[in-house]
N, C-alpha and C positions, 0 to 999 in steps of 0.2 A: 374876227367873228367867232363866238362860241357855237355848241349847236346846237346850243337853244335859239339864238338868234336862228340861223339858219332854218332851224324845223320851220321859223317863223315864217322864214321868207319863202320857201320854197310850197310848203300849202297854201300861200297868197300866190303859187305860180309866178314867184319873182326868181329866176337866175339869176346864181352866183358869179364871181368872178371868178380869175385864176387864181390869184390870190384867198378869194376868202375858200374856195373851196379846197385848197392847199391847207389852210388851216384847221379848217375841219377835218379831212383827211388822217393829217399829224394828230389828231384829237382823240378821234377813235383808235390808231392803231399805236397808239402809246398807252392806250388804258386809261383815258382821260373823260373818258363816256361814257356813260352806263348802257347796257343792254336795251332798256325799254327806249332810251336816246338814241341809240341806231338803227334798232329796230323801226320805230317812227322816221329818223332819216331816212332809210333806204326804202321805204314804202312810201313818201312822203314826195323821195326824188323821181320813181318810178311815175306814179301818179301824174308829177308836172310834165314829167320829158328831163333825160341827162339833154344836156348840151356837148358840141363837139369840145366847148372850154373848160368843161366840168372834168368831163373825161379824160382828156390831157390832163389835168393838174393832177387828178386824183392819180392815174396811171402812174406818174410824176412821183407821187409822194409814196407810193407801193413799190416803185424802182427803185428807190432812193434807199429804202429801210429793207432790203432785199438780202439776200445771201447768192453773193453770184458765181459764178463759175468763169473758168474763163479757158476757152477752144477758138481754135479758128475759124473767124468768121465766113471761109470760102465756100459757098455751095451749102451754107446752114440755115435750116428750115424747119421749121414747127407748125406742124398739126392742129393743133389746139384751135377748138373753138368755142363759142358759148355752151353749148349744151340747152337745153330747156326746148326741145322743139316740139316736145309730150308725140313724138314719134313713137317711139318703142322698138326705134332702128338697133342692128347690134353697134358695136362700137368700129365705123368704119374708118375714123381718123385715126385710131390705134392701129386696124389693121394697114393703112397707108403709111405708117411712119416705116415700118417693117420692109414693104416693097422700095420708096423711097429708099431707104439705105442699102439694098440691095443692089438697085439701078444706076447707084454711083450717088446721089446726094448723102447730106449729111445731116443728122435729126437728133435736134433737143426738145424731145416729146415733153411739153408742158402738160399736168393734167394734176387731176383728182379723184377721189371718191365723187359718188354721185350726190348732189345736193335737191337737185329737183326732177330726174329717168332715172331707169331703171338699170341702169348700169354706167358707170363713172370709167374712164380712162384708168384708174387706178384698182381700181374690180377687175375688170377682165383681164391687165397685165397681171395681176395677182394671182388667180387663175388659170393662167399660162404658169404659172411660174416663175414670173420674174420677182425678184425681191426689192422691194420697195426705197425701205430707208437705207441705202448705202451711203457714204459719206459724199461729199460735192466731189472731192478728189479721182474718187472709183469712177462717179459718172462720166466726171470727164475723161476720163481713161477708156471708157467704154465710145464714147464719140471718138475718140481721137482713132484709136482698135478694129474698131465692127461699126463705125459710120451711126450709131445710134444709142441713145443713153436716154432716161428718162428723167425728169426731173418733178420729183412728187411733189407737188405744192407745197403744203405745210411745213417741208423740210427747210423751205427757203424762202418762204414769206410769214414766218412764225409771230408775226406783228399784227398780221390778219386773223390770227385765233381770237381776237377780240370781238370780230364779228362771226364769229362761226356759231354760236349758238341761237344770236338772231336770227339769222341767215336761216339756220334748220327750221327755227320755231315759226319764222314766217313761210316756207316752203313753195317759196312762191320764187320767179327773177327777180336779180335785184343789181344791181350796179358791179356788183363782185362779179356775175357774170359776164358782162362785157370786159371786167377788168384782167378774168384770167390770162385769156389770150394776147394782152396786152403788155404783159410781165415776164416776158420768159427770161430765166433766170443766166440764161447764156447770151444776153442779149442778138437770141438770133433775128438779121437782118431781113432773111427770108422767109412766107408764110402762107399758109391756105388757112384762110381762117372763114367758119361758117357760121353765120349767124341764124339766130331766132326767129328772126320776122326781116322781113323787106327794108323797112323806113331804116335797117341801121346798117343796110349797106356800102353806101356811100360815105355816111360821117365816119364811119370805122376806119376806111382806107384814108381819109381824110385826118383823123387822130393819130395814126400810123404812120402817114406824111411829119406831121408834126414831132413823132418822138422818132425819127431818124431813119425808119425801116426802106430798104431798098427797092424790092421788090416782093408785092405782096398783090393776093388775090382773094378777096373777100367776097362772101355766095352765100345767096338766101335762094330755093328753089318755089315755086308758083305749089308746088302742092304740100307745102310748111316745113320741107326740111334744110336743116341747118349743115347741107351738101350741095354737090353738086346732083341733080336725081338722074337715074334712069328713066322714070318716069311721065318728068315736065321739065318745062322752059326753066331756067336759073337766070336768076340776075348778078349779074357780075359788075364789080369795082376793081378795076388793077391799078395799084398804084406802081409805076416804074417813072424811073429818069425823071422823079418829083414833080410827076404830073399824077392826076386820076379820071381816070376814062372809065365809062359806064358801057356794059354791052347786055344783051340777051343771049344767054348760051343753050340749045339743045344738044342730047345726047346723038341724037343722029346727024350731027356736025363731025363727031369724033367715030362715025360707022357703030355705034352700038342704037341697036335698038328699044324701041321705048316698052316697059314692061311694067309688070305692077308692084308695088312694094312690099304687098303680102308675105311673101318668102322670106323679106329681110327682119320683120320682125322678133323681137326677142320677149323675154319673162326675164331679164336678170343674167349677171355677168358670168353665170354658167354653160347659158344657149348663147350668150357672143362669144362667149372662149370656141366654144364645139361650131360655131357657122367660120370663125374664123378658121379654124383649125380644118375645116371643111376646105373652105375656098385657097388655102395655100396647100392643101393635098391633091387640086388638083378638079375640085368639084367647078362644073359649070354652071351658068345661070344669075340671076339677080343680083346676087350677093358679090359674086365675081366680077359682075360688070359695074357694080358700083366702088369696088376696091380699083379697080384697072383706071376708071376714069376720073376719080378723086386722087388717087397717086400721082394720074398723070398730070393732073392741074400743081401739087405740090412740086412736083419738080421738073415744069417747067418755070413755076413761081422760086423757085430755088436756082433759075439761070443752067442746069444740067440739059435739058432741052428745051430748045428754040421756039418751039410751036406748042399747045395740048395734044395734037394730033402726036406729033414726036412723041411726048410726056406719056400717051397712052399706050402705043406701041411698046416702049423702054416696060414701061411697067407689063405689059400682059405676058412680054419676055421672063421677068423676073417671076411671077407669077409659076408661068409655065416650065421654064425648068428648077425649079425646087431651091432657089436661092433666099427668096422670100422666107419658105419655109426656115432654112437655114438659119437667118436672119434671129427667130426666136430663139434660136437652140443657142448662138451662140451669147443673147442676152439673157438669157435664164442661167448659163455656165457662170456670165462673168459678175453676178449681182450673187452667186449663192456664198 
């Protein structure tokens, strides 16, 4: 199937196959499409609904044309999630990767610039200090070293600059977002991945069954963030031992209380660098108790502890004696 067919089928809200949307996929990220083609695709797919078969194949055909790394897979965990949640949160999965590695997991921080908030995974690392384009080699040197490396989209999915100026000029979600989180370039097994909206909780853990990942903990929260909140109830998908279980998770499950999100807001990956930089100095409040209990879900989603409750203890540890901190100092040394 071309994607002209496709655009065809998918604004008659007809789903693809795996096959043809494998094809498609190969189409766009070999330069075989034009801009106004994909742009219409991925506004086109959005519109109808991805499917869970859509999203495995495409996933598929972005791991495949990949540039990967390769570390061991024990206790390896990635952060990364959609992004688009028009929060205005600072960047809490960046600051989780940091305590995560601190606490004993191991972190291949998938991310980016920002495409559709106010500040991108790879903005506020930037801003810290860390330097971005090092070679695949370095990163994994830095995982293997200090438990955490980042791995900058574009360095490793350079197949997807195809659609990168769609993607801006439509400014909207688009199927690339569910895809990032989807691709980590180190194929890690383990994952906190938060999504955008509710309805893509379950098929996410569910596409994630399908491309192999072990244990994984996918969250949309009741009051629109792509976290777990302080705030409200979260809904939770975990996929382990290749099943997927649905739960309701509140903050005052894990002893933190419910607070408002006011404080965590940001302007840009200047005020997440300084709130980050805040909550690993030591500061308390919001911000800190959304980093303690989003870490703590990564690594317990990462097999290092047993429970959230464990996962959030480990993390308020790290936290509180200055290892977290540390944590940056020694990925800003080993990236300059």
């Amino acid at each position: 199937m071309d994607i002209k067919q496709a655009i065809g089928a998918i604004v008659d809200r007809v789903d693809l196959t795996g096959d043809e949307m494998r094809s498609v996929m190969q189409q766009i990220m070999t330069g075989e499409a034009t801009p106004i083609q994909i742009g219409g695709f991925l506004a086109g797919l959005r519109t109808k609904g991805e499917t869970v078969e859509e999203i495995v194949a495409a996933a598929e055909v972005m791991r495949a044309l990949a540039t990967r790394i390769e570390v061991s897979k024990d206790h390896l965990v990635d952060t990364c999630g959609t992004g688009g949640d028009s929060s205005h949160s600072f960047n809490v999965s960046t600051a989780c990767a940091f305590v995560v590695a601190a606490a004993g997991g191991r972190v291949a921080k998938h991310g980016n610039r920002s495409m559709s908030s106010k500040s991108g995974s790879a903005d506020v690392l930037e801003v810290l200090g860390v330097k971005l384009d090092i070679p695949p080699g370095r990163v994994a040197a830095c995982i293997e070293d200090i438990n955490i490396g980042f791995l900058y989209a574009p360095s490793y999915h350079s197949a997807a600059r195809f659609a990168a100026a769609p993607r801006t000029e439509l400014g909207t979600r688009t199927l690339f977002n569910l895809l990032g989180p989807l691709t980590n370039p180190a194929g890690a097994p383990h994952q906190l991945l938060g999504v955008f909206a509710n309805r893509w909780v379950e098929p996410l853990a569910r596409v994630l069954r399908h491309l192999g990942s072990k244990h994984v903990l996918v969250v949309h929260a009741e009051d629109g963030l792509d976290e777990l909140s302080i705030a409200a109830p979260s809904h939770v998908a975990e996929l382990r031992d290749g099943q997927v279980r649905t739960a309701t998770f509140r903050p005052e499950d894990v002893g933190i209380e419910r607070q408002s999100l006011d404080e965590i807001r940001v302007d840009g990956p200047e005020e997440s660098a300084a709130m980050i930089r805040e909550v690993f100095a030591g500061r308390q409040g919001a911000a800190a108790d959304m980093v303690a209990l989003n870490s703590g879900a990564a690594l317990y989603a990462a097999d290092v502890a047993s429970s959230l409750v464990e996962g959030v203890g480990l993390a308020k540890e790290a936290l509180a004696d200055g290892s977290a901190a540390h944590k940056v100092e020694e990925l800003v040394s080993l990236t300059a």
